[in-house]
N, C-alpha and C positions, 0 to 999 in steps of 0.2 A: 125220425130224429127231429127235435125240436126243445128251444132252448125253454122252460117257463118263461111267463111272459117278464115278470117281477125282474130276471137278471136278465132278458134280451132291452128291455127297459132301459136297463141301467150300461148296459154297450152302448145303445144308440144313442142314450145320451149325455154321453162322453166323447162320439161323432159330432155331436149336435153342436156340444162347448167349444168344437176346436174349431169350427166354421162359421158358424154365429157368432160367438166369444161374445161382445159384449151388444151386438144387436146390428141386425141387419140394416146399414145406413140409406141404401138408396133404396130399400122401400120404404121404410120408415117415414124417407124426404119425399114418396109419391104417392104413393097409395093410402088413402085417407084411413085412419083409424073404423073400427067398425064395418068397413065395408066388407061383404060379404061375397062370394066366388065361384063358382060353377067349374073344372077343370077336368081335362080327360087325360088320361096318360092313353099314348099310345106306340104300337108297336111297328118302328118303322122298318122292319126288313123280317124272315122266317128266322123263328125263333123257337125256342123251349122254355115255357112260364116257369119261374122258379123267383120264388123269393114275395107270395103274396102273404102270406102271414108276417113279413117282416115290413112290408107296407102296410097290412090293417094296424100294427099295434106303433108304431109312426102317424098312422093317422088320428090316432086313437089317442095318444100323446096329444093332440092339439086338437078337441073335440070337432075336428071335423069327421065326416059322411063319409062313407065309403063305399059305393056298389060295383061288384065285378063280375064280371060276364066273362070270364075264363076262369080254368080249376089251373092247381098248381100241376106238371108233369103235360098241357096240352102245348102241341107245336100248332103255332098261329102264321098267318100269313101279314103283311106288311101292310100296312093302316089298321092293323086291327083294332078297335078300340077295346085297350084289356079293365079301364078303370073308369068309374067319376067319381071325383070327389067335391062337395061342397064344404065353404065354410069360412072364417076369417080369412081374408087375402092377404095381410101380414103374416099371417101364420103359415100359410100355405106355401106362400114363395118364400118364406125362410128355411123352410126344410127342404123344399125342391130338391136341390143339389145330393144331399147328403139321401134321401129316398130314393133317387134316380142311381144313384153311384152305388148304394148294396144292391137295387132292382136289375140294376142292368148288367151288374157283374155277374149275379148269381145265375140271369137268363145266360149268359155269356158262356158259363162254368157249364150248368144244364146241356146248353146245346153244344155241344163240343164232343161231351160226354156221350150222348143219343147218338154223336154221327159216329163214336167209334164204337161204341154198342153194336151200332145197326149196321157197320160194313164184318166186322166177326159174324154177327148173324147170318147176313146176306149171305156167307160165305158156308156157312151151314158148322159155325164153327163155336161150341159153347167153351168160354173161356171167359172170364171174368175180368173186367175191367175196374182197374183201383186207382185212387188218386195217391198222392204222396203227401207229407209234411212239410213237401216246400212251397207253402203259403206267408204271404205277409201277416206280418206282428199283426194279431187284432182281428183278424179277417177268417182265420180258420174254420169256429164255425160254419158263419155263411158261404165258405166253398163247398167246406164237404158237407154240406144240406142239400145244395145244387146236383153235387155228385150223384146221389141219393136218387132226387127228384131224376136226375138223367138217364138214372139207369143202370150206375155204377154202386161201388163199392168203395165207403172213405178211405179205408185201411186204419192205421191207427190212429187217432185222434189225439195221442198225446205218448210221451214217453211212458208213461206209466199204465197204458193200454194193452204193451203186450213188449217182450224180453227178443230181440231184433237184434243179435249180435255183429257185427259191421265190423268191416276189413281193419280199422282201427282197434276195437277191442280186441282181435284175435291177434294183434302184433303186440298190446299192451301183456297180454296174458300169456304171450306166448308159442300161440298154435290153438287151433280148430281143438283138441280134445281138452287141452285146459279150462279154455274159454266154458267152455261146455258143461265141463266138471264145475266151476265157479261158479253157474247161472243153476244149472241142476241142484245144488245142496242147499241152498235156502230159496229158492223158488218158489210162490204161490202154487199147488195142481192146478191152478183156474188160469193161469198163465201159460198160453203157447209159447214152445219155444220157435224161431226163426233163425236159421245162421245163414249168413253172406259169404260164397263162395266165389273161386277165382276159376276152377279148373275141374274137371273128373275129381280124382285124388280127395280134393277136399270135399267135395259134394258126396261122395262115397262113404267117407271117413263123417260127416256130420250126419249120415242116416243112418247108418250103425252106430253111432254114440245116441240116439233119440230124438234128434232134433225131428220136430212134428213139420217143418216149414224148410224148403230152401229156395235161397233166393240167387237165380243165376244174372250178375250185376252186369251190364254194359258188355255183353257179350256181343258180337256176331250172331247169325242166325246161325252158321256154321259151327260155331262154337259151343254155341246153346243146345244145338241137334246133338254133338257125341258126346254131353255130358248126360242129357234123359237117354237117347241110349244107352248108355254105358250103365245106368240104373235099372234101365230095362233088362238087359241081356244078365244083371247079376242079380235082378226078382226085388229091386228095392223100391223099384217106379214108385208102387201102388203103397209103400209104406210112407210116405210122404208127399207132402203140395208141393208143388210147383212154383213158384216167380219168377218171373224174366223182368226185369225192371234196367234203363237206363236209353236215352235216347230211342225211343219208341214214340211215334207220330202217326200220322194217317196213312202217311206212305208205306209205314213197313210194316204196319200192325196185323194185318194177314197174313203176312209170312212168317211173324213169331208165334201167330195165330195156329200157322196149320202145324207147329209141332206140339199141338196139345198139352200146353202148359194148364195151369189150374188158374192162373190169375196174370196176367199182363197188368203191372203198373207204370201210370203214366204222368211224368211231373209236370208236362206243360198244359195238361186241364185244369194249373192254378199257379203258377209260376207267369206260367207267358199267355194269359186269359184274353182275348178281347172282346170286351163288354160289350155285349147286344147294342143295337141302337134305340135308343127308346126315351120320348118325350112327353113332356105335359103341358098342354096349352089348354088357358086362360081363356073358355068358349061365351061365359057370359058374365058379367057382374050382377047381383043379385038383389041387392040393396046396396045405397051408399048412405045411408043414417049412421051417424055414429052410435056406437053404444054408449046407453045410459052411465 
């Protein structure tokens, strides 16, 4: 997943307009014109790289250098140096902020994703980890790229990615077979269906009407356990995926883990993210001539 360069361009900068806005004053008032900058980003604490194509074309936007000594998907240890860059030092330290703030989110997103990948696994337990829609305005892409890189699974990328029937539309429509009936008769075939259940009953009733997908919401482990049994013991398991989604973290994620759902989605791998730690310092000045 990656955006063309031409509209990830044109994201960052609209990032760029709302931090800069009309020009960065206090370098402007220090750092002489033309001089030129030598800089390292580096990686202050164990991380998951993600987000270095959204730094080359940032870099790349203000004809500075760019050479990187890490791939995207590698867990680094703390001073790692992942970057240098050279090049106008106005330029540099005006996008600072706004390159550091997609870079460190999206290491942030990455490694979060990897630690709950790898405790399911450790656990000898193949079940799919997804991220959710509840990202901030503007930022979606670059979480669920992170995702990606981490290990996971975006899930949908937009409303119009796939037909996710939600406890709201089954009251608006009616009930679980209406709902159903209404998304079924003019529905894309290239469109999964998904329905969101509350209980057995419905979860039963939405896989004999076709639903390809259910998603058991904010359930209990206990709760989640007699609804796949209950599928199980009437031969319907295997005719549909699995989701368990709502309040799922580090802490419980093997336990929803060990009843072999298809997919564990998870909202605070981009709701409640904390950005990697990760800096650029200013190692040498290069020239201070101004330019011509």
């Amino acid at each position: 997943m990656g955006l063309p360069e031409a509209l990830l361009r044109e994201k960052i900068r609209s990032f760029l307009e709302e931090d800069i806005s009309l020009g960065d004053i206090t370098t402007e008032l220090i750092v002489p014109a033309g001089v030129r900058v030598r800089a390292k980003i580096i990686a202050k604490e164990h991380m998951v790289i993600a987000g270095l194509y959204e730094l080359k074309v940032i870099f790349d936007m203000i004809n500075a250098k760019a050479t990187y000594f890490v791939n995207e998907g590698d867990e680094v240890r703390p001073n790692t140096v992942i970057a240098e860059v050279e090049g106008d030092g106005r330029s540099i330290l005006a996008v600072e902020r706004t390159a550091l703030n997609i870079f460190s989110r999206m290491c942030g997103v990455a490694t979060a994703t990897r630690r709950l990948v790898k405790k399911l696994r450790d656990a000898g337990l193949n079940v799919r980890v997804a991220a959710t829609r509840k990202t901030a305005p503007g930022l979606r892409y670059f979480d669920k790229r992170a995702v990606i890189i981490g290990g996971g699974d975006p899930h949908r990328l937009g409303l119009d990615d796939q037909i996710l029937i939600k406890d709201n539309h089954i009251v608006v429509a009616g009930g679980v077979e209406e709902a159903l009936k209404r998304a079924r008769s003019s529905a894309s075939f290239s469109k999964k269906i998904e329905v969101e259940v509350r209980d057995a009953n419905e979860a039963i009733k939405a896989a004999k009407l076709g639903a390809e997908i259910i998603m058991l919401d904010n359930m209990t482990v206990e709760e989640a356990s007699m609804v796949i049994e209950t599928l199980e013991k009437i031969g319907l398991r295997d005719k549909v995926l699995i989701e368990i989604s709502g309040g799922i973290n580090e802490e419980n994620i093997v336990s929803y883990g060990k009843l072999m759902p298809d997919i564990i989605s998870v909202g605070e791998l981009t709701h409640s993210v904390k950005s990697a730690d990760v800096s650029l310092e200013v190692v040498e000045v290069i020239s201070a001539q101004r330019a011509p």
